[in-house]
N, C-alpha and C positions, 0 to 999 in steps of 0.2 A: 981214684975210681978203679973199679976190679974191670975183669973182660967181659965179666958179661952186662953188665951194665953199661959199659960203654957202646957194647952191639946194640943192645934195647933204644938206645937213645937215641943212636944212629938212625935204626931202622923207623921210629917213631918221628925222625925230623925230614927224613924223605918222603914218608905218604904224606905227612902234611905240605910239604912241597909241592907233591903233585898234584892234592887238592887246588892249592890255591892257583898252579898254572891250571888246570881244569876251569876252574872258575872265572880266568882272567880271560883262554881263548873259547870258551865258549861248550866245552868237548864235555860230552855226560861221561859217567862212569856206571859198571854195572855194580858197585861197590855203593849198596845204600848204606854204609856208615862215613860215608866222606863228605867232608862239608858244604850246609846246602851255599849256593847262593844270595845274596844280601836283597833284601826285597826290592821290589821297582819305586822309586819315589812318588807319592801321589799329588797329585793336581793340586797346586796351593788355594785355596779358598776367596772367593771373590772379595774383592775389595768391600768395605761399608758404603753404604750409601750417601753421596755429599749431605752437608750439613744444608736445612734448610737456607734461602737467602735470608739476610736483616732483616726486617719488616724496611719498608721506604720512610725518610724522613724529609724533610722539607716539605712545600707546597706538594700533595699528594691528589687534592680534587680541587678543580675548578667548577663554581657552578656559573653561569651564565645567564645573565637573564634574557629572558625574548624580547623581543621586540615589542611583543604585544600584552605583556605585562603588564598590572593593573598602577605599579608602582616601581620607580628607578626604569625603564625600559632601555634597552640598548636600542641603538637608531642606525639605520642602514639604508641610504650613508644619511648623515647628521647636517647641519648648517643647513636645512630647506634646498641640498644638493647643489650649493657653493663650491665652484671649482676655481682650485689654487692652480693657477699659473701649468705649467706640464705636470703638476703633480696627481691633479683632478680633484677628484671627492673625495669627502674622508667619512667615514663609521666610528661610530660610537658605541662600544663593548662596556656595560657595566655587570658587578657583580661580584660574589665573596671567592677568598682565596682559601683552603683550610690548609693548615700543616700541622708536622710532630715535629718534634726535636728529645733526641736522646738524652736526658740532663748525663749522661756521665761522658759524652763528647767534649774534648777541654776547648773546643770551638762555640757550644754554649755555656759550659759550664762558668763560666764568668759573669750570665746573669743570676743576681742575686734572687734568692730564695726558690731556684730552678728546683733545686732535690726535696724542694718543701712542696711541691705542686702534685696537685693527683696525676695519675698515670692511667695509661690505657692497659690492656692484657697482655701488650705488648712491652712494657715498661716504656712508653713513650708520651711524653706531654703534647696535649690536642691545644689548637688556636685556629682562630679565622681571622681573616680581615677581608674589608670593602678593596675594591679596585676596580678602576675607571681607565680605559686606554680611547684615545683620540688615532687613528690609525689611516693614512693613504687606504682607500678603498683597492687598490692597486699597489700592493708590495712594493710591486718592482719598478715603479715609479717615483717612490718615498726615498730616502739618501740613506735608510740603514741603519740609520740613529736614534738613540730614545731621549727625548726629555724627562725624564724623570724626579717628580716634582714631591717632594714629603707635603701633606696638609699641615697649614698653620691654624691648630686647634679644631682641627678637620674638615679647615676651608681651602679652599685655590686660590693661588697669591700670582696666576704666571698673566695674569690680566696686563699690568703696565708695562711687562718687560717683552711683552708679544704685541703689544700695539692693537690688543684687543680687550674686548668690557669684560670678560672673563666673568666671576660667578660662580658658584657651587656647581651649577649643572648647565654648559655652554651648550646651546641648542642651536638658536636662529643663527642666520646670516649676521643680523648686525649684535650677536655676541662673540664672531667670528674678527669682528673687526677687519684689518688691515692682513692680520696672524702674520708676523715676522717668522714664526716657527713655521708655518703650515706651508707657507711658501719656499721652504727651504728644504719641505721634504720631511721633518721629522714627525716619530709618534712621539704622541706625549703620555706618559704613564702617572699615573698617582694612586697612592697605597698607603693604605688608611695604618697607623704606630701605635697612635695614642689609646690606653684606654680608660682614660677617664672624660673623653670627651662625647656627646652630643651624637645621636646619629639623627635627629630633625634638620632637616632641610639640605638636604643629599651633602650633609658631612660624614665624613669619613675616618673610621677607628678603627680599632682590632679587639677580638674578644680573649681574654688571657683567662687563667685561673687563681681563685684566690688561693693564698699558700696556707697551710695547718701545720703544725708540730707537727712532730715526728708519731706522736699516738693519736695524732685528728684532731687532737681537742685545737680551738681556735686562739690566733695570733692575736695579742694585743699589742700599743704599742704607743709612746705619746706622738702628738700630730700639734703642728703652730699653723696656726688661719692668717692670714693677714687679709682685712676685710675697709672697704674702703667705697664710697659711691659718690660720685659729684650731682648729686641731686638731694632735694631735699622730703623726695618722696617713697625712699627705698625705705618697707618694714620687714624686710626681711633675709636672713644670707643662708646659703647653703654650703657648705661642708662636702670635702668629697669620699671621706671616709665616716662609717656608719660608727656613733659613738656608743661606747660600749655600755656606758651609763648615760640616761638621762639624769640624773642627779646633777642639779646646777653646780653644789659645791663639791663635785671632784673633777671641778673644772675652773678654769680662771677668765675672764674676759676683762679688756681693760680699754680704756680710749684716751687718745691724746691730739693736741691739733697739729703740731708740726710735728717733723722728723725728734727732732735731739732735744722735744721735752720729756719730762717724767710723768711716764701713764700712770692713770687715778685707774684705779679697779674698780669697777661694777661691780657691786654685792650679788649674791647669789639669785637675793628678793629681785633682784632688777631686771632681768632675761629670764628665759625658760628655752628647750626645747621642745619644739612643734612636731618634732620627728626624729628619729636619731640622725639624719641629719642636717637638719634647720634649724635655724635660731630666731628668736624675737626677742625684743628687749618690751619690758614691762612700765609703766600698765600698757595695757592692750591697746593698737594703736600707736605707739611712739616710733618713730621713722628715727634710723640712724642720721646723726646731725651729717650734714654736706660738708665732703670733705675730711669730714674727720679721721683719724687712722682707729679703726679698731685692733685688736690683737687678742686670739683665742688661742689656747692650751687646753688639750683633752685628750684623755684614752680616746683609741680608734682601735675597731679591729678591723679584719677578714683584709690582709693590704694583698694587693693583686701582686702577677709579679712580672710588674709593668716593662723589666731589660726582654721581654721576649718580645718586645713592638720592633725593637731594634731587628732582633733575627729573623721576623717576620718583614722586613723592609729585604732584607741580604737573601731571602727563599725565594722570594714573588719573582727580585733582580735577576735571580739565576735562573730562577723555572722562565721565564721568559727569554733569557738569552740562550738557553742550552739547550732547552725541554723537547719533545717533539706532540709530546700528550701529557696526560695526566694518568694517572694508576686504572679511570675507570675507561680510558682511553676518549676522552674529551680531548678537541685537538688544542695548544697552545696557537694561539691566534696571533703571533708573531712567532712561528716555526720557521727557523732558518734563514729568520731575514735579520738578525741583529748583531749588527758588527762593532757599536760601539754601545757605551752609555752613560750618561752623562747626569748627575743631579743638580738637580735647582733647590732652595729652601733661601725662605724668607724671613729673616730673625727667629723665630725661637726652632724652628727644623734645620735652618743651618748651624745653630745652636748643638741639634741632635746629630748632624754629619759631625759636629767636630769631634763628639764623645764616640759617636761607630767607629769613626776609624780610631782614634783614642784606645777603643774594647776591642779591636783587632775582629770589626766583624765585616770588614772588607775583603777576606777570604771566606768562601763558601765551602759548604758541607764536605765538596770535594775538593776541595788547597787551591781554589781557582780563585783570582782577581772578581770582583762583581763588579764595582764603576769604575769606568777610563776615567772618570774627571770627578770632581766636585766645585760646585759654584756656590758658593756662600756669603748672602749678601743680608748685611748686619746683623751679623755674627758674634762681632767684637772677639776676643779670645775664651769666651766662656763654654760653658757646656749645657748641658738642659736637666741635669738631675734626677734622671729618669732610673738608672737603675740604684734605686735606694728601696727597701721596704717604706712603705705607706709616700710614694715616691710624690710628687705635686710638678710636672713637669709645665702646667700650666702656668706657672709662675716664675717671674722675672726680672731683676736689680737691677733697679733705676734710683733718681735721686734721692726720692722718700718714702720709697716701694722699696717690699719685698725683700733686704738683706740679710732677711734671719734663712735663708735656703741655700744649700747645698749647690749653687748655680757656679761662683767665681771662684774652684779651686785651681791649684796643680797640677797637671801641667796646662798651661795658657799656651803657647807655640805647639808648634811642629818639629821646628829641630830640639835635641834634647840638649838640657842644662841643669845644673845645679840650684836648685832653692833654697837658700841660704837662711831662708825664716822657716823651712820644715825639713831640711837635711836630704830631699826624698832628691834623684836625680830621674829625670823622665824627660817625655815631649811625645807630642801626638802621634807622632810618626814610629813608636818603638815599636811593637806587635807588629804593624803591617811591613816595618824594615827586615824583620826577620823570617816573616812568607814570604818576601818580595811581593808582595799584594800592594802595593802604598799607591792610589791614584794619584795624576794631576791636580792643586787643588788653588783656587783662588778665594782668598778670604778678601769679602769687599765691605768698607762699612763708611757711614757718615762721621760726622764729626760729633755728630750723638753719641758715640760707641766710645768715643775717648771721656766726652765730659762724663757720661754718666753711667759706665758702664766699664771703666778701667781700658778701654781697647788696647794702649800702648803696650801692654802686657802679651799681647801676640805678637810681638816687633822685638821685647825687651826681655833684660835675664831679672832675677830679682833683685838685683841692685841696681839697675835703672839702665843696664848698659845696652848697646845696641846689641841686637843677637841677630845675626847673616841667618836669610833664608835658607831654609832645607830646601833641596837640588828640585822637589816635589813641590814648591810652594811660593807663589806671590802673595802678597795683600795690598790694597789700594785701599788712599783716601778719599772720599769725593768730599773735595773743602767746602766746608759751609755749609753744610745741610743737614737735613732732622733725621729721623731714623723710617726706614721703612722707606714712606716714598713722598712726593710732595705734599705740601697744607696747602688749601683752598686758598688762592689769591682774596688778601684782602678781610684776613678771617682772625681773628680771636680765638674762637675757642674758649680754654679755660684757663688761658695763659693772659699776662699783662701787656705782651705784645703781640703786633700780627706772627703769627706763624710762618717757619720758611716752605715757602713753593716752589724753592730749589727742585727741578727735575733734573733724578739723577738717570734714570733710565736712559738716555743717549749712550753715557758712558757706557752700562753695564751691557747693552746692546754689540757695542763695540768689543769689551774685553770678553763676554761670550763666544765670541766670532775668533776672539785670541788662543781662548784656551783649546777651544775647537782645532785650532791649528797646532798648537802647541801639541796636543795628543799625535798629529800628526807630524812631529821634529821641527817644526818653526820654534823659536824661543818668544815668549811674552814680552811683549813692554818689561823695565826692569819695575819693581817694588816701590811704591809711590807713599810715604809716609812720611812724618818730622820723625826728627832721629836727632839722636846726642852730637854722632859724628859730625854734622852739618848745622850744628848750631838751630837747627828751627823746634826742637822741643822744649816746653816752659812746663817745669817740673811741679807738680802740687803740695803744698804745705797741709800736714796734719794736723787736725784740731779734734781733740777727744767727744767735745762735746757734754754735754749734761749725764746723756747717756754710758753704757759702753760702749755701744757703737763709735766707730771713729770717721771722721766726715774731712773732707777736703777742702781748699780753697786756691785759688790761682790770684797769682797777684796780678795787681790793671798794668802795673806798671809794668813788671818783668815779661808780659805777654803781648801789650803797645796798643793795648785797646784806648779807642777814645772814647773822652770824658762826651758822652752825647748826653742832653738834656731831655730829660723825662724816660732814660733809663736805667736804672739799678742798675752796679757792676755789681755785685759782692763774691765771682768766682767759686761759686760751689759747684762741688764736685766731688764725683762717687770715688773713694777709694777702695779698693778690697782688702777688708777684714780679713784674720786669720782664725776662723772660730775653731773650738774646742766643741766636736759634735756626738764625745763620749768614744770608749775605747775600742767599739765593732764598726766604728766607721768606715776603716779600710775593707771592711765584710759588707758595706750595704746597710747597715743597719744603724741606725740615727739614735741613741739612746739621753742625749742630754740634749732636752727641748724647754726652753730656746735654748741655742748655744750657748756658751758663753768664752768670753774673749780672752784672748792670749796676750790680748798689748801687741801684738807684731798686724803690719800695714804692708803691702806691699804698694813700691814709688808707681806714680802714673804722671804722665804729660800728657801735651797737648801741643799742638801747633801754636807758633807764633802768627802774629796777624800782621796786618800794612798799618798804613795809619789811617783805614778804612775799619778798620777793620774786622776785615776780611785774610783770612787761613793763607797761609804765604805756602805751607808743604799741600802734597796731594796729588790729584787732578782738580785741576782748574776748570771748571767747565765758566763758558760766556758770562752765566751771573753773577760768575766772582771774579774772572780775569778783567770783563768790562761791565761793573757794576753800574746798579739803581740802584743799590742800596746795601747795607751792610747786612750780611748774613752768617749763622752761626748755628753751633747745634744744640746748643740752652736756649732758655725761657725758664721766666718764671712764672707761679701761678698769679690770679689775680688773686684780691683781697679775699673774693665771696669764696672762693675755690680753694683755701690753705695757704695762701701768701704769705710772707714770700718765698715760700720753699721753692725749690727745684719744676718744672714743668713735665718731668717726665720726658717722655720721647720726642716732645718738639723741641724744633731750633723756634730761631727768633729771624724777623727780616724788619730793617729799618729801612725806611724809605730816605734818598735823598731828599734836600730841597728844590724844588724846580728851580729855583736863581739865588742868586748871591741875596739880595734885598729881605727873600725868604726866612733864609737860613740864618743872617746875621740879625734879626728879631729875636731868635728865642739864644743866639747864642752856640749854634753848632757849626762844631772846628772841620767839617767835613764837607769838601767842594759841592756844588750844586749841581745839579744834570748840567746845567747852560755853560757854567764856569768850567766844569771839565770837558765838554763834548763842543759845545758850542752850538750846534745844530744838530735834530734829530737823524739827517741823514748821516750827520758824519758818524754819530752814535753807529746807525745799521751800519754802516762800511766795518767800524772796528771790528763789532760781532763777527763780519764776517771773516773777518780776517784773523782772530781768535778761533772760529771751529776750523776753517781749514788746516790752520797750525795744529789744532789735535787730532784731525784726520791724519796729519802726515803723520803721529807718531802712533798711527792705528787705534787711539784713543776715541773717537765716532766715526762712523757709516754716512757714507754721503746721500746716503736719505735724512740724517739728523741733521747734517749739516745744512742741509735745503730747509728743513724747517726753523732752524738757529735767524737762518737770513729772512725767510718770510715773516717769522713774527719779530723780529727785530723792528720792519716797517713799519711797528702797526703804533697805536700810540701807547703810551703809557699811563695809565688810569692807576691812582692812586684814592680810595675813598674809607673814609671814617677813621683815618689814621692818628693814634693816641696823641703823635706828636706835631704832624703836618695836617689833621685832616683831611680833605678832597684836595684831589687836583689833576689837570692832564697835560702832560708834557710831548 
């Protein structure tokens, strides 16, 4: 570089030098060619405005009815102002619940045919259901707790386990009865699921939507009737889906008289459709024969999408435990008083708890637990097949009912296991193991539930073995008894023998009181059933039958029944099929009607008996530890009635003989009242001395146990019995 260029450079790198100190302290220059200053930074620009909230889903409005409503009225307070013990008076709240649910929530998204449902502006699916609260006039006087009871086909079942007449709609004082509930402080809630049922005579549903394709156009889809009357004056059946043709011959109907013959088809000529959907059989006039099984196959459309009764059961739970109002600010009528909650369901709703927690719908909208407990009293291990397209949850598998439905699958328990006849590994408890949501939960059932209804399957893996209770879970026996709750002393029915009037409610009174505690870190009684390990289960032999269907039998001998005179043994007993219900089954959706069978059975047992017998595993209650009579959870039917098939949900009760001289007339190997007791008071002492042994193991309440001893005194009236006749001991 020359000299003058190097001066140029120089001179050129010092004013800009001086500029930029200029610029950095601040000092002007009278030099307007030096450089300006870097502009001031401006104010950054306000944030966007937040996104609107969600729209609310779950139970969003409560309506309420008045008191002085022309129809369903809420009563303030109710029972004619019957006061429970320090508890006082209680009110009677009825009225609808409404909600939404988001179908792309994976907390509903599990109900089938959710994304097929109309939508509100919102993108959210609308529902209502009925709801009834029983409530302490006085919050703060009540214990905090809900009974919470599922309708059985949209009736109230909390009658024999409250020590009251119960009823669709409990008003007066003496439907108040005794209320073991009401004296203990609790509200009792009920909230309608179902929607295919009934709302005449304050039953209780939910209203859903019917589901469309994805362009609207409407769902078809095949549907099986199983259709059946014990009378010989029914002309007519109803259908609960609307058939899509009336055209007799794109449909089939057929009749047979027992279980495992082969149905004769009805020509087309033979029935018609009265309505899409009602049936009559032709000519005009002809009454379905008594008894007999009918069976119908036919398109159905418009199927509802009945898994949203379940998450309408898990909103109402949670709006009531959490809520403080409603969206229009209606107040929750149990605001801030609910510390526990507890369900009741009686066969086919206990049924529905065991698939809710099954569909993980025990956590709520917000990942919170909804029931402390669950009380399910026969139950068996089944489910209620409610979320299927064209779902039938009203229907239920007993001896010669009903097995063509989707009731007795996979998983049967609580803890999980391998199913060696469908590969699949599961248990009731998986979904809610993984929210930690999984309630207390007591599965209770008769010895109904094992004969004819596979129970042992909630105890047992699919090879027969014992499977240990999950940490969450008891089940009990109550030996000897029918399903549901006692048969009238002394009663027939439609059975060949008297029906059992085994009451089981003492028990179930008592482990209520259990689990209640249990919730609380007492432990239950342990698990009361026959089991492998202990030698008291007698295992069922498969028989194909005529049919595919595949049907059960118990032998007399490996079971130790005695040979009693004037009754049938022949050991039948419901097994669970493994049907083939076409390839979108695991989706909800049933495409092969009827099913048809795979050849695979899963094992079932049963308790062993005495040589009474009477059920040796269980709880024992007085009428089977110190019997009158041999009691059980079969029967059969009578002649007029389909005999000798299966009876369905009754047990059977045989009377002793009043004395030796009696008995050895006709031949029966089973001691007499006189010959076993000898006199009727020693008879009462036993009793009593039987219920206090199951008070100590907190098995009954020493209110039951008073009443054990009082009707022990009383006599024993036996009348019109098939095999003894009359007589009073």
């Amino acid at each position: 570089m020359n000299t003058y260029a190097f001066a140029h450079y120089k001179r050129v790198g010092a004013l800009v030098l001086m500029g930029l100190a200029a610029a950095v302290t601040g000092c002007s220059s009278s030099n307007t060619s030096t450089v300006p200053p870097p502009p001031t930074a401006t104010t950054p620009p306000p944030p966007p405005p937040p996104p609107p909230p969600p729209p609310p889903t779950g139970i969003v409005t409560l309506s309420i009815n008045a008191t002085t409503a022309a129809t369903a009225p809420s009563q303030m307070p109710t029972f004619e102002g019957t006061k429970f013990g320090a508890v006082g008076t209680y009110d009677k709240i009825r009225g609808t619940a409404s909600g939404t649910l988001d179908p792309k929530d994976p907390k509903n998204a599990v109900i089938t045919d959710i994304a097929l449902a109309p939508v509100d502006a919102n993108g959210l699916v609308e529902y209502n259901m009925d709801f009834y609260i029983l409530k302490p006039t006085d919050l703060t006087k009540g214990n905090h707790k809900v009974f919470f009871e599922l309708p059985n086909r949209g009736g109230k079942q909390y009658g024999p386990l409250n020590l009251s007449a119960g009823g669709n709609d409990p008003t007066t004082a003496a439907d108040a009865g005794t209320a073991f509930l009401q004296n203990l402080g609790y509200t009792i809630v009920w909230g309608g699921w179902e929607p295919t049922v009934s709302r005449a005579n304050n039953s209780m549903g939910v209203t859903v939507p019917v589901a469309k394709n994805a362009d609207g156009s409407t769902i078809t889809g095949p549907v099986y009737e199983y259709i059946e009357s014990d009378n010989a004056t029914t002309m007519s059946a109803t259908v609960p889906y609307a058939a899509n043709s009336t055209d007799t011959t794109l449909a089939a109907l057929t009749v047979k008289q027992h279980l495992t013959d082969a149905p004769t088809t009805i020509p087309s000529t033979g029935w018609m459709w009265t309505s899409p959907t009602t049936i009559t059989l032709l000519p005009a006039g002809t009454a379905f024969t008594q008894s007999a099984i009918y069976e119908l196959v036919y398109t159905a459309k418009d199927p509802w999408v009945a898994g949203i009764g379940l998450a309408a059961i898990r909103d109402l739970a949670s709006f009531l435990r959490t809520a403080t109002a409603d969206t229009a600010g209606t107040p929750n009528p149990l605001a801030g008083d609910v510390k526990r909650i507890v369900t009741f369901g009686s066969s086919q709703p206990a049924r529905t708890m065991n698939d809710f927690i099954w569909l993980g719908f025990n956590q709520d909208l917000n990942g919170k637990q909804v029931f402390d407990g669950v009380f399910n009293w026969v139950a068996g291990g089944d489910g209620v097949a409610i979320n299927y397209r064209f779902e039938q949850s009203g229907m239920t598998e007993r001896n010669r009912q009903q097995h063509l439905y989707p009731e007795g699958i996979f998983p049967f328990a609580y803890a999980s296991s391998t199913d060696t006849l469908t590969g699949k590994t599961d248990g009731r408890d998986s979904r809610c193991s993984v929210s930690n949501t999984c309630p207390l939960v007591m599965n209770i059932n008769s010895a109904n539930e094992y004969w004819v209804k596979a129970g042992s399957m909630l105890h047992s893996t699919s090879t027969g073995a014992d499977l240990p209770d999950a940490v969450n879970f008891r089940t009990y026996l109550i030996s000897g008894s029918q399903h549901g709750g006692p048969g009238a002393a002394n009663s027939l029915g439609v059975c060949a023998q008297f029906v059992n009037s085994t009451d089981q409610f003492p028990a179930l009174r008592a482990l209520f009181e259990d689990l209640d505690q249990w919730i609380d870190g007492t432990a239950p009684p342990d698990s009361a059933t026959p089991k492998v390990s202990n030698n008291t289960a007698v295992f069922a032999t498969v028989n194909p039958g005529t049919e595919a269907i595949a049907i059960g039998s118990v032998s007399q001998i490996a079971l130790g029944f005695p040979t009693i005179p004037g009754l049938n043994f022949d050991g039948l007993i419901t097994v669970h099929n493994v049907w083939n219900w076409g390839a979108q089954f695991d989706q909800g959706i049933i495409s092969t009607v009827p099913p048809t069978p795979t050849g695979k059975v899963y094992p079932n047992y049963v308790s062993k008996v005495d040589v009474d017998g009477n059920e040796i595993a269980g709880i024992r209650l007085p009428p089977v530890s110190v019997p009158v009579a041999t009691t059980a959870g079969w029967n059969h039917r009578a002649t007029a009635f389909g005999g000798p098939d299966g009876c369905e949900s009754s047990g059977l009760l045989v009377p002793f003989a009043p004395d030796q001289a009696t008995r050895t007339t006709v031949g029966d190997p089973r001691l007499s009242l006189t010959e076993r007791y000898g006199t009727h008071a020693a008879y009462a002492s036993a009793v009593a001395a039987a219920a206090a042994s199951l008070q100590a193991q907190r098995l009954l309440l020493p209110v039951d146990v008073a009443t054990y001893i009082t009707n022990a005194q009383k006599t024993i009236t036996v009348t019109n019995n098939p095999i003894y006749g009359s007589y009073t001991w």
